[in-house]
Wavefront OBJ file of the C-alpha trace (Angstrom):
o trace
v 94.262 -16.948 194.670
v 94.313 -13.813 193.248
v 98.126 -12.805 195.051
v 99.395 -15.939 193.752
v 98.155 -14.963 189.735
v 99.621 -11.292 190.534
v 103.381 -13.320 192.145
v 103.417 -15.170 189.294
v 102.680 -12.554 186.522
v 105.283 -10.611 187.690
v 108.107 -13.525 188.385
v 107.119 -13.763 184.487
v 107.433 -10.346 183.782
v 110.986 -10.141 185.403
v 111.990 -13.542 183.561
v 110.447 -12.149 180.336
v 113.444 -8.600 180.880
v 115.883 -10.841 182.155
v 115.449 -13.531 178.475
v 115.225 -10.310 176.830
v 118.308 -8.618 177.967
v 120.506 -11.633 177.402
v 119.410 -12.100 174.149
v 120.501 -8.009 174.024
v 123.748 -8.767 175.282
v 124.427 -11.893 172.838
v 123.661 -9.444 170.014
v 125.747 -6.631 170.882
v 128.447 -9.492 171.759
v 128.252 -11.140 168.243
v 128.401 -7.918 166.870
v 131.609 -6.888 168.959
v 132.733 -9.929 167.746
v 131.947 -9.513 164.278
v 134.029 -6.286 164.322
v 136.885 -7.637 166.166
v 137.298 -10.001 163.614
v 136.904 -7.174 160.667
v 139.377 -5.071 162.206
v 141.398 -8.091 162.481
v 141.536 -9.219 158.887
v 141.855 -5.600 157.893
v 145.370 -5.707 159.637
v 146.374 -8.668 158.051
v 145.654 -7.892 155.029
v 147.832 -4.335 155.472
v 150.403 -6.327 157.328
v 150.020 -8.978 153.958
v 150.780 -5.970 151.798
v 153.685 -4.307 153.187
v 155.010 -7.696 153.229
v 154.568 -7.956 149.386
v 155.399 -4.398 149.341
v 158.076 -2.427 146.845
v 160.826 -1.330 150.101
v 162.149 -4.331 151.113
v 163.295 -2.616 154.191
v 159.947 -2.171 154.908
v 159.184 -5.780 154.033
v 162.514 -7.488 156.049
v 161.049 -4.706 159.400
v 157.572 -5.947 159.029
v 158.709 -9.784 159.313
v 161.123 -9.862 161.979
v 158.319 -7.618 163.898
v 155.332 -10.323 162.721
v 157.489 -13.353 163.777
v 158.810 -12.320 166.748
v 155.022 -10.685 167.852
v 154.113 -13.757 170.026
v 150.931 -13.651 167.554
v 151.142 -17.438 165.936
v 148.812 -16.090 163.071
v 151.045 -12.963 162.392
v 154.078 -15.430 162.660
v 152.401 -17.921 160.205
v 151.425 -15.281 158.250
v 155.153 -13.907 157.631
v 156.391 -17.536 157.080
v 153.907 -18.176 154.125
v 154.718 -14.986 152.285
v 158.070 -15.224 153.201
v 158.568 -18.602 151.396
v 156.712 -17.367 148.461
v 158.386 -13.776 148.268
v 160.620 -12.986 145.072
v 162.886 -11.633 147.673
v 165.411 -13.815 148.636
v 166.687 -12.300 151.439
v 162.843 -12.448 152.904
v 162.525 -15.779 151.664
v 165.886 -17.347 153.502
v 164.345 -15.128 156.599
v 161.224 -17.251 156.138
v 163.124 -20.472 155.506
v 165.236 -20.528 158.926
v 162.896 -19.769 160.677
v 160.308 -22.333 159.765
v 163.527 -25.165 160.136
v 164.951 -24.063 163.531
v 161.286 -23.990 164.803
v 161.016 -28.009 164.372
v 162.650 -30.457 166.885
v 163.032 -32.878 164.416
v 163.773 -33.266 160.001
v 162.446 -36.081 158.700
v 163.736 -36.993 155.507
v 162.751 -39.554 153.162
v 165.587 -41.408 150.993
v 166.055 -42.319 147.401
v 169.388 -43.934 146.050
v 171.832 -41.222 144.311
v 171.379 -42.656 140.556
v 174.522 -40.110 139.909
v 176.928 -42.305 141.728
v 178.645 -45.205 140.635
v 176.825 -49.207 140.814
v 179.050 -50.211 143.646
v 178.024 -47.157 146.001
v 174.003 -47.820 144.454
v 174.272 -51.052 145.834
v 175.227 -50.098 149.096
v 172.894 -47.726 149.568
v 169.920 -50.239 148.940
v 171.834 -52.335 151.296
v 170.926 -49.568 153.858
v 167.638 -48.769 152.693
v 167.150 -52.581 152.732
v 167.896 -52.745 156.493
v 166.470 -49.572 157.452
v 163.938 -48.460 155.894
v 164.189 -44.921 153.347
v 163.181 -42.867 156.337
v 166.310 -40.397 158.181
v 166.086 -38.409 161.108
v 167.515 -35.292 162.258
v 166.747 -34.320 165.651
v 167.101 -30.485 166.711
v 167.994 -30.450 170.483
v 168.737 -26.444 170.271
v 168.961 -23.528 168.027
v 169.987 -20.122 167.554
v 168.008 -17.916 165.355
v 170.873 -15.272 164.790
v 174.034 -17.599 163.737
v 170.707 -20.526 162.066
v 173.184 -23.268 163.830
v 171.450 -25.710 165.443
v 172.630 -28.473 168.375
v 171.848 -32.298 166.969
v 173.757 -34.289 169.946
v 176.772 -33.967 171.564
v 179.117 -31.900 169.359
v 176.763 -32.708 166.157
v 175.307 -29.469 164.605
v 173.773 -28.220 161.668
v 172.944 -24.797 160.309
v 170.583 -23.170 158.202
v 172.636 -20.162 155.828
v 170.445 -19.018 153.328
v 168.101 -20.900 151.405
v 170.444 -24.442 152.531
v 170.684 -26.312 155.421
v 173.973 -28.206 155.959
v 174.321 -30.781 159.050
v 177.101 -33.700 160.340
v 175.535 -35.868 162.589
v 178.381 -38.605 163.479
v 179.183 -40.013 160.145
v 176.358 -38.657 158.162
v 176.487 -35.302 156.298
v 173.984 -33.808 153.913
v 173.068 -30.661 152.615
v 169.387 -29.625 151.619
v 168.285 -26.629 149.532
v 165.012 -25.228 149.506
v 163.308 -26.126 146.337
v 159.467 -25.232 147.199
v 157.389 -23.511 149.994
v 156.922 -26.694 152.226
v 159.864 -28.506 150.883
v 163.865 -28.904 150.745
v 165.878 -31.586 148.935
v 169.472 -32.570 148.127
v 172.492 -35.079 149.189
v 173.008 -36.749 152.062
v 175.667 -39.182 152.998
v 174.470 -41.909 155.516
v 177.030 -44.391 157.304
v 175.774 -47.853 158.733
v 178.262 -50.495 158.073
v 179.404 -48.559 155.269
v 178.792 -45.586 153.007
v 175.689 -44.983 151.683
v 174.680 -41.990 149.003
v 171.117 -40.525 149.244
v 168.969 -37.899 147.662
v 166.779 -36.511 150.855
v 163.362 -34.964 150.721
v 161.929 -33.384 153.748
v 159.251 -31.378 154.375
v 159.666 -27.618 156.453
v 156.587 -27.196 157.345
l 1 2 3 4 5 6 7 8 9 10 11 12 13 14 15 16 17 18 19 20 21 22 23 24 25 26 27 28 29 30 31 32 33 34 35 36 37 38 39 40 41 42 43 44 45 46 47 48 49 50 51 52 53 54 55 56 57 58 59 60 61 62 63 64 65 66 67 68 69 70 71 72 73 74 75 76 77 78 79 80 81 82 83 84 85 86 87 88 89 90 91 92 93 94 95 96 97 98 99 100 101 102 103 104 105 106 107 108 109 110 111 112 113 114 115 116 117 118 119 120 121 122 123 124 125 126 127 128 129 130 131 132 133 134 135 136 137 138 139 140 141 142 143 144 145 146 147 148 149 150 151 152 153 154 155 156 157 158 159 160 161 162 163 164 165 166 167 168 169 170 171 172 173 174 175 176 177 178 179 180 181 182 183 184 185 186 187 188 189 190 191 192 193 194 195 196 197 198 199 200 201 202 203
């Protein structure tokens, strides 16, 4: 009886180091952790402020390094300032690259109230029959020239802070008016002519 209470007292002794040297290694773990992610934000935060920086050689470097880093939060983090950067060079950076990362533009119609009542009319005519949403599919890109493939010999391209596409009959060209957004004409052809303010969203 008395080897059994001595076995067991020590099984409980060892379980009693083991519990407490997990709970050792969770600490030092969270607290690795915790730094990790310190050290982290510190780096955004410089990365965030070269970005918004005075040398805009500095700032154009930094965001071709960030979005071509194969870090998705560096990358996301270029786009955002990018959009919102005074610099427009930065900014049209940011711009083509959020658009030639989508396979697809979705853009949602209104009538042209600029043009005259016969063309209004046949525009709701189209909206009538299909709806007020238009979509651009991107089969393929190229980040250097910002032309990108729609189907067939169809392409599009992104110059600036525009986008400009001909998809079969359809044209349109799209300016960047916010951080998420781009809007302008678009010229839609289903039995006819139809003239179109788009909105579509970037991001």
């Amino acid at each position: 009886m008395r080897k059994f209470v001595i076995v067991v007292t020590a099984i409980g002794m060892v379980a009693a180091l083991f519990t407490g040297a997990s709970v050792a290694v969770a600490q030092t773990s969270a607290a690795e952790m915790l730094e990790q992610a310190r050290a982290r934000a510190r780096e955004m935060e410089e990365l965030k402020a070269v970005l918004n920086g005075p040398d805009q050689n500095m700032r154009l470097a930094s965001f071709d390094i960030m979005v071509n880093s194969g870090d998705e939060a560096m990358r996301q983090i270029a786009i955002d300032t990018g959009l919102a950067s005074a610099d427009t060079l930065m900014q049209a950076m940011a711009f083509k690259e959020s658009v030639l990362s989508l396979n697809r533009i979705v853009m949602s119609l209104e009538i042209d109230k600029s043009q005259p009542a016969d063309i209004q009319v046949a525009s709701q005519k189209i909206l009538d029959a299909n709806g007020n949403a238009y979509e651009l599919p991107i089969a393929e890109s190229d980040k250097k020239t910002g032309i990108f493939k729609i189907y067939s010999n169809n392409k599009g391209q992104v110059s600036g802070l525009e986008l400009t596409f001909k998809y079969s009959y359809d044209s349109g060209r799209l300016s960047l008016v916010d951080e998420t957004t781009m809007k302008g004409p678009v010229r839609i052809y289903k039995g006819g002519y139809g003239n179109f303010i788009a909105t579509a969203k970037i991001r």
